[in-house]
C-alpha positions in Angstrom: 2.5 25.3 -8.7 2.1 21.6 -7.9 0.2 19.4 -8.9 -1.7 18.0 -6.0 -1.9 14.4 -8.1 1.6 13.6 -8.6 4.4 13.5 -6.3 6.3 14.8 -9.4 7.0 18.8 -9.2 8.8 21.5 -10.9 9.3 23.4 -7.8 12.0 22.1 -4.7 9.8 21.4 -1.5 10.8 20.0 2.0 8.4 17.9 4.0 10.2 16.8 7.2 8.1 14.0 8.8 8.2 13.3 12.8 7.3 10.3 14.5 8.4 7.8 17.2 11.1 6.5 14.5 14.0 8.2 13.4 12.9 11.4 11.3 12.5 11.1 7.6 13.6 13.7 5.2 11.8 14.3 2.1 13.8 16.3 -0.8 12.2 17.2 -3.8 14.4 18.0 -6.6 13.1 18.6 -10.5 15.2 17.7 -12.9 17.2 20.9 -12.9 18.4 21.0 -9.9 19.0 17.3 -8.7 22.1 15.6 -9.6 20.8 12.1 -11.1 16.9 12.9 -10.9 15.2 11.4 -13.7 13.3 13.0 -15.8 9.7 13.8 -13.7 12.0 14.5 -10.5 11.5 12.4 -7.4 11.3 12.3 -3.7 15.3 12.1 -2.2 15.1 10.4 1.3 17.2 10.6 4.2 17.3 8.8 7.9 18.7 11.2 10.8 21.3 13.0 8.0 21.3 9.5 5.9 20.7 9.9 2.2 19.7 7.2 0.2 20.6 6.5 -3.3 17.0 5.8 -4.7 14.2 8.4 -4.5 10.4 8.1 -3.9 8.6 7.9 -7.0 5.0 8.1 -9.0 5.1 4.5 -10.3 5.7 4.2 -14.3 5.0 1.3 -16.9 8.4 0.5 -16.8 8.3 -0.3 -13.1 5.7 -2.7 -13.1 7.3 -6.1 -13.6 9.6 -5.2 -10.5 6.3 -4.3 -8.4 4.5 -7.3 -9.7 7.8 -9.8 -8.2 8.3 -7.5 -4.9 4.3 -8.0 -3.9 4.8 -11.8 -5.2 7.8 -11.9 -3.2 6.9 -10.2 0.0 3.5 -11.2 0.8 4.5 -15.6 0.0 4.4 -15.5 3.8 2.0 -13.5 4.9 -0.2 -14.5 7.7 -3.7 -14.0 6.2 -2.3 -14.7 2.5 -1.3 -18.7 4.2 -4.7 -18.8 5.3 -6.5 -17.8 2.2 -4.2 -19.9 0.2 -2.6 -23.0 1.6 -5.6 -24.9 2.3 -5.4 -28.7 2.1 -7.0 -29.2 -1.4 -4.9 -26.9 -3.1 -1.3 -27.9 -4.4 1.4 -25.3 -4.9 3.0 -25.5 -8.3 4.2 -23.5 -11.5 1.1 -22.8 -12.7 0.1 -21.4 -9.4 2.8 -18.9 -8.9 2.4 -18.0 -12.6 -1.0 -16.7 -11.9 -0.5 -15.2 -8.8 2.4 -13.0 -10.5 -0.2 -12.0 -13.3 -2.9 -10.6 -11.0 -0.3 -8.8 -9.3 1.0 -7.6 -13.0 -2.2 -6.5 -13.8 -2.7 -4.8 -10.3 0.0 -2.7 -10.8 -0.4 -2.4 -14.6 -3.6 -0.1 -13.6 -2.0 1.7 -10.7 0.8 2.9 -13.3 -1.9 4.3 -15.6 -3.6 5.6 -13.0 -0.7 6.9 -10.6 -1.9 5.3 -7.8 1.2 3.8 -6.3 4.6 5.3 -5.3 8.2 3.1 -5.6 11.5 3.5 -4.5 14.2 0.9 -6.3 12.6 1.0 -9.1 9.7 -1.4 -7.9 11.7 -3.0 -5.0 9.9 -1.1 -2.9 6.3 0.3 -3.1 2.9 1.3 -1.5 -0.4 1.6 -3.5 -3.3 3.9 -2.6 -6.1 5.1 -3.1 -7.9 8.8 -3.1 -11.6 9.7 -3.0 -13.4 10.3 -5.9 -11.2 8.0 -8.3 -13.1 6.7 -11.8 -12.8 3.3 -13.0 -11.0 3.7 -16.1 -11.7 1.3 -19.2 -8.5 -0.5 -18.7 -9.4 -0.9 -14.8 -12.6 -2.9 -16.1 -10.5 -5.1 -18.4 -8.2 -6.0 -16.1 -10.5 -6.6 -13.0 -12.6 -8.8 -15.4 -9.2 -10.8 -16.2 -8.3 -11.2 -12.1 -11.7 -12.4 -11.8 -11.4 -15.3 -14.6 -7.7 -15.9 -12.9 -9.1 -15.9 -9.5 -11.4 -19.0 -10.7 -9.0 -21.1 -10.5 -9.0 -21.2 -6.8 -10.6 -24.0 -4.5 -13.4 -25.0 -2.9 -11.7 -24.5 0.3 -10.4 -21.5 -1.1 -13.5 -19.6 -1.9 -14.6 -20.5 1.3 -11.6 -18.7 3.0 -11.8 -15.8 1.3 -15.5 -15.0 1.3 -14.9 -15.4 5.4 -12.2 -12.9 5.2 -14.1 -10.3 2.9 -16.8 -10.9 5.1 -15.3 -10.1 8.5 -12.9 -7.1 6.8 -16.3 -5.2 5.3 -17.8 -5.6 8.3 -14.9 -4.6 10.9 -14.5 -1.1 8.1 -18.3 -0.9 8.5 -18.2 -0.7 12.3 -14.9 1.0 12.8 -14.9 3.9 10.0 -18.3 3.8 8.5 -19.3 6.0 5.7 -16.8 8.3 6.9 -14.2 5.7 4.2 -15.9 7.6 1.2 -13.4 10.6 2.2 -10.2 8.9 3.2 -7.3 7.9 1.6 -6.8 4.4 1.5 -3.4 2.3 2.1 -4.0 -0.5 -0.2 -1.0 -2.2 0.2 2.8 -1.5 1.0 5.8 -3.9 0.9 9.2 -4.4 0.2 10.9 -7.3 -1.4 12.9 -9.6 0.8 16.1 -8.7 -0.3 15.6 -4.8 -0.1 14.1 -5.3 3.3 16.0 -3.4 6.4 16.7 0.0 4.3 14.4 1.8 5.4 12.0 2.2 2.3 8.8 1.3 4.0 9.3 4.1 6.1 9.9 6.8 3.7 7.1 5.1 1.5 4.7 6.2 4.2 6.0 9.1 5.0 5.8 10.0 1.2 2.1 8.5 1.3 1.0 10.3 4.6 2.5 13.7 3.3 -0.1 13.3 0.4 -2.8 12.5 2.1 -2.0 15.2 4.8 -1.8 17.9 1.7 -5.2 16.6 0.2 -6.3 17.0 3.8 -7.2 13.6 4.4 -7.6 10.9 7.0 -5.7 7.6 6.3 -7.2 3.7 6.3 -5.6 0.9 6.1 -5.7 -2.9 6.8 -3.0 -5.1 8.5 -2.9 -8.4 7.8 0.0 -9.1 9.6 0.0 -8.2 13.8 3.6 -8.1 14.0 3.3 -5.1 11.4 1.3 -3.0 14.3 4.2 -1.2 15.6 5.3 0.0 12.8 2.2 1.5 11.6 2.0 2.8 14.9 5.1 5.0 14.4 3.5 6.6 11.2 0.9 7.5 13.2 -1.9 4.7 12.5 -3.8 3.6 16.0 -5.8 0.6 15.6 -9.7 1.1 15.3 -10.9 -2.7 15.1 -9.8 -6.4 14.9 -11.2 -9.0 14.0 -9.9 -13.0 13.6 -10.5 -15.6 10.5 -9.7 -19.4 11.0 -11.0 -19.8 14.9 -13.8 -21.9 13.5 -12.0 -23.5 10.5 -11.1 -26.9 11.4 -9.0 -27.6 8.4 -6.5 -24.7 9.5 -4.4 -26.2 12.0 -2.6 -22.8 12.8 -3.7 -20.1 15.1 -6.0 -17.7 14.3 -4.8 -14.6 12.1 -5.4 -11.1 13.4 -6.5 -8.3 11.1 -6.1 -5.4 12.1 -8.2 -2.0 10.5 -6.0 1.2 11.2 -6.7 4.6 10.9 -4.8 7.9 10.8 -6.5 11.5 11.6 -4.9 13.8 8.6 -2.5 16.7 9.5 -0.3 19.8 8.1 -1.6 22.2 6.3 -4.5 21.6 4.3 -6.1 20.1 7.8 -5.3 23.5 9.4 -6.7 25.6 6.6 -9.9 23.8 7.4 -9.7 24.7 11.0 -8.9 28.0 10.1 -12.1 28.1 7.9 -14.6 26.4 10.4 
């Protein structure tokens, strides 16, 4: 039988996942039965007959450096990341980049420990999540209280950026989803690093991600911080739910304002029809 927190299994399933884009295949293989699984199996993809040569996987310790560079790497330009970042009394250096690779180390250093994110390339690739009812381990606490001595670094201008955009985001969730977030899976983050980009891992990402949440039975959140991203989170079945805009009133951001956008997607399969079947 499966275990309902890992993606890893012992048994061969199929999930085929439909959408507006091309359908993606999901092959499980164990070890047995796959020709160059690793060890705890993984998730085989394919586009319209396509196979891939990398599989979906439960994120190890041994991935992390790679995640850590992909999020570094993918997210430099990212509309709301420019905003909170490149302010005018901040200066981009070394030092800088340094740091901002080390919270994302220790991010992901914590979502290996606690399976909480899913790769393909070995890291190239991933999307990190989050499921209701999850405990803050002891090395969650460390590393949190290590961001937050990291994140002291920032600027005045800085801090004021980002307490506008945490302001704005809990607010938009609090209108838009309400209390009903305590039972949903979250969508922390998902990217792909610039060079992997185009291969079509984002997509099988999600339709990894929405295949879990559908078997826990659970509606899916997220936040996009990028507009241009809509679409595509569109075609995994996201519909936007609320917006909202940070740097309108900022007159030291000479760019337009970014769009957020908070996303939501009604669960499906067949844990949501067993509780159908129930009610």
């Amino acid at each position: 039988m499966a275990n309902k927190c890992r993606l890893g299994s012992q048994q061969q399933q199929s999930i085929l996942i439909a959408s507006s884009t091309p359908c993606i295949s999901l092959q499980m293989y164990s070890k047995s039965n796959a020709k160059g699984a690793d060890e705890d199996g993984g998730l085989l993809l394919s586009t319209n007959g396509r196979s891939f040569d990398e599989a979906v996987k439960v994120i190890r310790f041994v991935n992390v450096p790679r995640a850590a560079s992909t999020k570094t790497a993918a997210f430099a330009h990212d509309p709301l990341f420019e905003y909170m970042r490149n302010t005018p009394d901040a200066e981009e250096s070394r030092l800088i980049r340094l740091l901002d690779y080390l919270t994302n180390f220790l991010q992901f250093i914590v979502r290996a420990h606690v399976q909480r994110a899913l790769v393909v390339d070995g890291g190239y690739a991933y999307v990190a999540f989050g499921v209701p009812g999850d405990i803050t381990s002891s090395l969650e606490r460390v590393a949190s209280a290590m961001i937050r001595c990291i994140r002291k670094a920032r600027t005045p201008e800085q801090n004021k950026r980002w307490s506008e955009t945490m302001e704005k985001q809990d607010a938009a969730i609090q209108e838009a989803i309400g209390e009903r977030i305590r039972g949903m899976f979250c969508v922390y983050d998902l990217a792909a690093h610039p060079d992997r980009q185009g291969r079509g891992y984002g997509s099988a990402l999600m339709a990894a991600a929405n295949a879990k949440a559908d078997d826990l039975g659970l509606a899916s959140w997220l936040v996009s911080s990028n507009i241009n991203n809509t679409a595509f989170y569109e075609s995994c079945g996201f519909v936007t739910v609320r917006q909202f805009a940070v740097g309108e009133d900022n007159p030291t951001w000479t760019k337009p304002p970014v769009v957020v956008s908070i996303m939501v997607r009604e669960a499906h399969g067949r844990a949501n029809e067993r509780e159908k079947a129930v009610a």
